[in-house]
PLY file of the C-alpha trace (Angstrom):
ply
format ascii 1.0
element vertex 268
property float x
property float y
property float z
element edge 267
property int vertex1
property int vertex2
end_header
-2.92 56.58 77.49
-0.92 54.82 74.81
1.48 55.34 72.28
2.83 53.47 69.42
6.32 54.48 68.33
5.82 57.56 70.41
3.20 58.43 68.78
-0.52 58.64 70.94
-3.17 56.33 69.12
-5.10 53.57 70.16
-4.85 51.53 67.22
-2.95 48.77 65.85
-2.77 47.03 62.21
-5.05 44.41 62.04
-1.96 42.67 60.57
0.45 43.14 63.47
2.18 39.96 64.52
1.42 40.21 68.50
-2.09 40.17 67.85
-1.49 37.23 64.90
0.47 35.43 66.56
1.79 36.61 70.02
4.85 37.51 68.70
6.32 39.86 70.93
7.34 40.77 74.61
6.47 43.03 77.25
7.04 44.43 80.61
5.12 45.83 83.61
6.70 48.30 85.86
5.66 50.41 88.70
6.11 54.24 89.21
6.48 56.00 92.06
6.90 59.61 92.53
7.87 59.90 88.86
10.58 57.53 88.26
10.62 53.90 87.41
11.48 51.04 89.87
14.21 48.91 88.72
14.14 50.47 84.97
17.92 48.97 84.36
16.20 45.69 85.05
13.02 45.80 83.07
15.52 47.07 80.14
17.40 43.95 80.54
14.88 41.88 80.30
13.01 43.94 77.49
16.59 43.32 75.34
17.12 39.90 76.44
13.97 38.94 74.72
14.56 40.61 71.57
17.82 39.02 71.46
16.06 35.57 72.14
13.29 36.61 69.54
15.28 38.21 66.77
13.43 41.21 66.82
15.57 44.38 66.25
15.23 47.85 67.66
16.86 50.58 66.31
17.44 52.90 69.14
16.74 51.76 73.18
17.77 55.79 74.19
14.49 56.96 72.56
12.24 54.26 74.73
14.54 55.03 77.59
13.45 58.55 77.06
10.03 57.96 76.20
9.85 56.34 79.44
11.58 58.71 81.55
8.66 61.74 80.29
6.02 59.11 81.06
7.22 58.45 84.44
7.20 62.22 85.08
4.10 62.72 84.24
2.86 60.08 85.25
4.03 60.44 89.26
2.46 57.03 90.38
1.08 54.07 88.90
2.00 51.90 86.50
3.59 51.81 82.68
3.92 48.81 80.14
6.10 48.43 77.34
5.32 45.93 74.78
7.44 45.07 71.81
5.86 43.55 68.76
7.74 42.44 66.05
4.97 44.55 63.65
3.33 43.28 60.29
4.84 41.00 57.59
6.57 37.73 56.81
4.33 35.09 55.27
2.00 33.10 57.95
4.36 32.25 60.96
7.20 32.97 59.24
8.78 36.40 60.22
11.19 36.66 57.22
10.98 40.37 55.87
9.67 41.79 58.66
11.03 44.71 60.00
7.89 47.06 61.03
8.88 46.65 64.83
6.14 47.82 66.87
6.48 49.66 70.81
4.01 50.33 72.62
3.88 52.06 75.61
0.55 52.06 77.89
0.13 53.87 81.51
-2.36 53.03 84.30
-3.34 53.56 88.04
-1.26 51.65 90.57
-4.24 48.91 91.78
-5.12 50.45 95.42
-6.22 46.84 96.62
-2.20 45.48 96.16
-1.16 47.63 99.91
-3.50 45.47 101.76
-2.05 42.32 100.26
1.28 43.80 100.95
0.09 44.16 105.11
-2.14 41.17 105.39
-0.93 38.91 102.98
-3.22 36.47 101.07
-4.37 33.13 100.13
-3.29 30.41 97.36
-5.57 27.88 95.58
-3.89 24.88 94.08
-4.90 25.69 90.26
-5.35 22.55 88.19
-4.04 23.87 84.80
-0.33 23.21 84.44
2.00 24.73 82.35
3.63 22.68 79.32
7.16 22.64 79.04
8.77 24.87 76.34
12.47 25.54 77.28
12.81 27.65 73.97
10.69 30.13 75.48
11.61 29.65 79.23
11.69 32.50 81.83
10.85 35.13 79.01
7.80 37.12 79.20
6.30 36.80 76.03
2.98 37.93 74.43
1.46 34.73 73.99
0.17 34.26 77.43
-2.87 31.95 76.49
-2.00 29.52 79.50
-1.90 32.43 82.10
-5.72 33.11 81.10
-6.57 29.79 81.56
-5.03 30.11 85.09
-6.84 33.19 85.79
-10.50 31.92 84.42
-9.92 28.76 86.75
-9.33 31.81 89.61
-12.11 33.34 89.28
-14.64 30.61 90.06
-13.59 30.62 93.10
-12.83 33.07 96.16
-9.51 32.99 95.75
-6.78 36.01 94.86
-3.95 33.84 93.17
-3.05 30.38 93.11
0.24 28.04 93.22
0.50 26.95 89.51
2.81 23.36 88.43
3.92 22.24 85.63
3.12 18.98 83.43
5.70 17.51 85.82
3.71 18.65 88.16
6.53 21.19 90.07
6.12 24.13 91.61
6.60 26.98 89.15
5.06 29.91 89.80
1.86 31.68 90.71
-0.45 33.38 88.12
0.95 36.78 88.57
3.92 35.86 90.05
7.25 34.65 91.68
6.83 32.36 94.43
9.38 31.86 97.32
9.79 29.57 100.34
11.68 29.41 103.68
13.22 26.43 104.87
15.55 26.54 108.45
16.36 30.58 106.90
17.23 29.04 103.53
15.39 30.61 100.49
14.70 29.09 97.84
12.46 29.83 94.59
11.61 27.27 91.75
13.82 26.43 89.06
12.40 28.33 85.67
14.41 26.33 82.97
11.34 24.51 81.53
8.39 27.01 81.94
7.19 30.23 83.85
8.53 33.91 83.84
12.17 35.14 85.25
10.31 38.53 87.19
12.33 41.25 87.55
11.08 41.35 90.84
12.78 38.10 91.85
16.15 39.29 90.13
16.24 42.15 92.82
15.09 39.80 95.50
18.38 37.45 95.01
20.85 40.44 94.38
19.33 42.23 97.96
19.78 38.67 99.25
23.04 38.42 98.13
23.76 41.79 99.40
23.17 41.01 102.69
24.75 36.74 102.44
21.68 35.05 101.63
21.59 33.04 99.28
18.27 32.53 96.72
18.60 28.83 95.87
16.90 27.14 92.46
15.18 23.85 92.57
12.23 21.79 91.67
9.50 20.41 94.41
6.13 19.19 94.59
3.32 21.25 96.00
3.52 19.03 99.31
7.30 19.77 100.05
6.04 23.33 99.60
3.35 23.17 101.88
5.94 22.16 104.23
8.07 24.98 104.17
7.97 27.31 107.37
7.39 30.64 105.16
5.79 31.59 101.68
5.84 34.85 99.81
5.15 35.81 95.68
6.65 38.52 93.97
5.82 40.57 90.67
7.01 44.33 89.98
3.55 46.01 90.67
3.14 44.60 94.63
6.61 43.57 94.81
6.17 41.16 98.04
2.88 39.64 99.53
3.49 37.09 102.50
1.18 34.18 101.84
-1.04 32.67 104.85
-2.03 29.53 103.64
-2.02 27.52 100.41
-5.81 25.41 100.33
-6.10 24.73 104.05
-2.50 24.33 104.99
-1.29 27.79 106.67
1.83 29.60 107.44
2.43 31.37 110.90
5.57 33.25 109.20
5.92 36.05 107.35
9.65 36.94 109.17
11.74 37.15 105.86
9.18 39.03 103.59
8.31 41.47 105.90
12.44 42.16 105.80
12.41 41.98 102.47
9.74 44.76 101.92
11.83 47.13 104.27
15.04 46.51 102.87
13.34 46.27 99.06
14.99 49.29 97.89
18.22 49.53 100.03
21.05 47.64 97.94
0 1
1 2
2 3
3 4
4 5
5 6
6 7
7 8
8 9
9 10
10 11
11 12
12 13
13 14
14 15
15 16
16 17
17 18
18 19
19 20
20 21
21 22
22 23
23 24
24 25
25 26
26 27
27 28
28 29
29 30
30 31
31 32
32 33
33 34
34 35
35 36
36 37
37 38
38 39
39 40
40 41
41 42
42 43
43 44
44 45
45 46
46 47
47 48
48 49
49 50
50 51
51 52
52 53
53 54
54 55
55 56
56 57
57 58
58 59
59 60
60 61
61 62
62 63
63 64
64 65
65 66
66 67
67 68
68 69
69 70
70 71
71 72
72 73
73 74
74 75
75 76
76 77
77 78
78 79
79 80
80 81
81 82
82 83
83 84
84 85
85 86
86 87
87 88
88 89
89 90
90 91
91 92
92 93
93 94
94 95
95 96
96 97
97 98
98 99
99 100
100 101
101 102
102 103
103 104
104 105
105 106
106 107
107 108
108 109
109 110
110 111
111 112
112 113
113 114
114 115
115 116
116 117
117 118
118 119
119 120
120 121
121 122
122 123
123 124
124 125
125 126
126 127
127 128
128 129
129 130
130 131
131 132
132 133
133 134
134 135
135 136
136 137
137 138
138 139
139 140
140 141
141 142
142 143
143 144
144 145
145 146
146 147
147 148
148 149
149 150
150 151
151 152
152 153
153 154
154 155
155 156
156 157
157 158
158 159
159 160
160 161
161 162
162 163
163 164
164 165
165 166
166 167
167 168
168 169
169 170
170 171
171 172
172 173
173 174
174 175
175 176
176 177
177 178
178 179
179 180
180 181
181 182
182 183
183 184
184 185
185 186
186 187
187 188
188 189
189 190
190 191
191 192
192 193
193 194
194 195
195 196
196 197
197 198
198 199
199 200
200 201
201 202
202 203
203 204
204 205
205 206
206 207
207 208
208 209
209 210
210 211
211 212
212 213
213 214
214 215
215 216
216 217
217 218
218 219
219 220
220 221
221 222
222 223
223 224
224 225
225 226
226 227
227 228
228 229
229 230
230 231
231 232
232 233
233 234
234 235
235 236
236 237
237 238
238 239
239 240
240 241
241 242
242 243
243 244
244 245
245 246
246 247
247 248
248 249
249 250
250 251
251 252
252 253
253 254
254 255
255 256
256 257
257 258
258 259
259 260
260 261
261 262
262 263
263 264
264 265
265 266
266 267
């Protein structure tokens, strides 16, 4: 089902700026038995990118409500929130526009994500990199033309995900998620000031870690210093944490720390 301001349609103007232009955010989050996992978090980041976008709401309580009903309802599966910055301005430019645009959308919770969770999967090296755009760094935006790319490149092959670089040709990310890597029980994750997506996900991986006096640790490597590391797992808000067995034909014997990470994933 969806809604627009609250209201159920599913329509938009032909005019509206995320479909012009990608102008807008959004956030996936998972529900279980009615209630939202890490809502405080997707809020955060839902606000942090209208800050970094200039696009105003009016009132976050009604969403936050909105939300909480859908939830409810809902009992399991999954909701996203997008936030467009609606119809006007003149070409690019979004001067005069304040028709601000949230949408809300539910769905079922993708059965196939619990074996990934137990068994872990696969990564492909993908070929398409990511360009480097600091302005837009870390923020889940709408325009998400280089993800697709990713994903066609996927799907020619047997593959579930794949480890994606940027023009530098560093690890960032994979297509629909965080990554993560072991080294001597050091974790460490890629360094997202250039390009890829800050996951809310991840954000509750390093405060758990911190909880319990790990420490999550940002850097850059190569995809060979990666395929070196003793452990690999990916993260996004719908599986939360999949262990990774192998990236192309190099394969990893541990899944120790995400297997503690999914038991202890909701403890802190």
């Amino acid at each position: 089902m969806y809604w627009v301001n609250g209201v159920v349609t599913d329509s938009l103007p032909l005019t509206d700026r995320s479909i012009q232009y990608g102008d807008g955010s959004f956030t996936t989050m998972k529900v279980e038995r009615g209630e939202v996992r890490l809502w405080d978090l997707h809020l955060a980041r839902l606000k942090d990118a209208s800050k970094r976008l200039d696009i105003e709401i009016e009132d976050w309580h009604l969403l936050e409500a909105q939300i909480e009903s859908c939830a409810h309802e809902l009992k399991n599966g999954g909701i996203k929130i997008l936030i467009s910055r609606g119809s006007g301005g003149r070409g690019y430019s979004p001067e005069g526009c304040h028709d601000t645009q949230i949408i809300v959308s539910t769905f079922s919770y993708p059965t196939y994500y619990q074996s990934w969770k137990e068994g872990g999967i696969s990564l492909m090296l993908c070929e398409t990199q990511l360009g480097l755009s600091p302005l837009l760094a870390g923020m889940k935006h709408t325009n998400r033309l280089e993800q697709v790319l990713i994903k066609k490149e996927i799907a020619k092959t047997t593959y579930l995900d794949g480890v994606v670089l940027d023009l530098n040709s560093k690890v960032i990310e994979t297509s629909i998620g965080n990554i993560f890597w072991v080294e001597n029980d050091n974790i460490y994750t890629p360094n997202l000031s250039n390009s890829g997506v800050e996951g809310v996900m991840k954000a509750h991986i390093n405060a758990l870690a911190n909880s319990h006096g790990l420490t999550l640790i940002e850097t850059s490597i190569n995809v060979d210093e990666l395929c070196m590391a003793d452990e690999v797992f990916i993260s996004n808000s719908l599986f939360e944490i999949v262990p990774i067995n192998a990236i192309g034909n190099t394969t990893f014997d541990s899944h120790k720390l995400s297997h503690w990470f999914q038991e202890k994933l909701y403890s802190c």
